[in-house]
N, C-alpha and C positions, 0 to 999 in steps of 0.2 A: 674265796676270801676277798674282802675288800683290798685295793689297793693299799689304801693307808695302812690297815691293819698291818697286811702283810710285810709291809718295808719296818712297821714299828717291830715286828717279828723279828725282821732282819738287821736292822739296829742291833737289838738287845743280845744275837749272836755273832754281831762282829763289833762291836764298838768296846767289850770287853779286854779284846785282844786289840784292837788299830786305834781307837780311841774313834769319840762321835763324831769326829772333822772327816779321818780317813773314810771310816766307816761309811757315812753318808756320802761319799765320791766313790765308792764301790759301787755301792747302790744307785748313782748315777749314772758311773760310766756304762756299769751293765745295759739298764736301762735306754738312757738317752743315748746313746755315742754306738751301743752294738747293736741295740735293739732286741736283746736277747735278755728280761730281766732274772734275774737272781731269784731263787726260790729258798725258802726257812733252808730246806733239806741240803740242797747244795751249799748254801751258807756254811752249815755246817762241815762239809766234808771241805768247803778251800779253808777252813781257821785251822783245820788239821795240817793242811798243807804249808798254809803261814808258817804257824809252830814247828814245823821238822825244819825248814830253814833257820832259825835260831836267833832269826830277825823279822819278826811279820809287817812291821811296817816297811822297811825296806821292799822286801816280797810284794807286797799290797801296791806300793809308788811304782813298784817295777812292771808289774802287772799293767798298772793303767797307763805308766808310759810306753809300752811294746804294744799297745791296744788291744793285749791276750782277752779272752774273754775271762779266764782262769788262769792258774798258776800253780806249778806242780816243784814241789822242795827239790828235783834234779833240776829242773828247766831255768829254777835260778843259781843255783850249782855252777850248772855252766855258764850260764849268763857272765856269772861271778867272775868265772875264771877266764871265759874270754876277752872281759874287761880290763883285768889286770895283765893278761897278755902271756898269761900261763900256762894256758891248756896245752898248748904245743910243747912248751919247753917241759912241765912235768911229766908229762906222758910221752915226749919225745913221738909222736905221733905225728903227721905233717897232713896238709889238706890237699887237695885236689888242686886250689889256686896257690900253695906253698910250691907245689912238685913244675906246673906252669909255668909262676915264673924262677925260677930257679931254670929251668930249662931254654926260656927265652933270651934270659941274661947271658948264657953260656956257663953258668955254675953247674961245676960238676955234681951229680947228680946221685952218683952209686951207692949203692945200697937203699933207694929209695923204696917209698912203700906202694909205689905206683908204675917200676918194672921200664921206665922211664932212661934207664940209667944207659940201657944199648942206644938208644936213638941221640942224632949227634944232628946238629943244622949245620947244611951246606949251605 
């Protein structure tokens, strides 16, 4: 299929859901910026992905601004929620660099989820 063709394909499946502006900077950034262009088929399976996030243009901006090639309705989830600064606190879960420095500071540590809590600096 013709190049033009194909992208006017890929327009008509994503400019519905992002609008022609978005739309056409998907089909750019695929293209120009990853070098991996966008096909009709997968067109269609990221506007599925947009729509489970319940904000596709958000999803779509986020996508181009992390330079994903694509973008999966968890992968902005947590995007989400690591931005607001909540993943940690709702899920009370800690990261590998939370359990680090809390241990370099000298903050007590026990009950952590990284078994951290015996080792003590001398």
């Amino acid at each position: 299929m013709e190049k033009e063709a194909m992208n006017k394909d890929i327009m008509e499946i994503l400019s519905p859901v992002l609008g022609p502006e978005l739309a056409a900077a998907i089909i750019e950034h695929r293209s120009r910026t990853l070098k991996k262009p966008l096909t009709a088929y997968a067109a269609k399976i990221q506007v599925k992905e947009y729509l489970k996030t319940g904000n596709p243009v958000d999803a779509a901006e986020m996508q181009i601004l992390r330079g994903w090639r694509a973008i999966k309705s968890d992968w902005y989830f947590n995007e989400k929620a690591r931005e607001a600064g909540s993943s940690d606190a709702n899920t009370g879960r800690r990261t590998l660099v939370d359990a680090a420095r809390d241990f370099l500071s000298g903050d007590d540590h026990s009950g952590d989820a990284f078994g951290l809590s015996g080792l003590r600096r001398h």
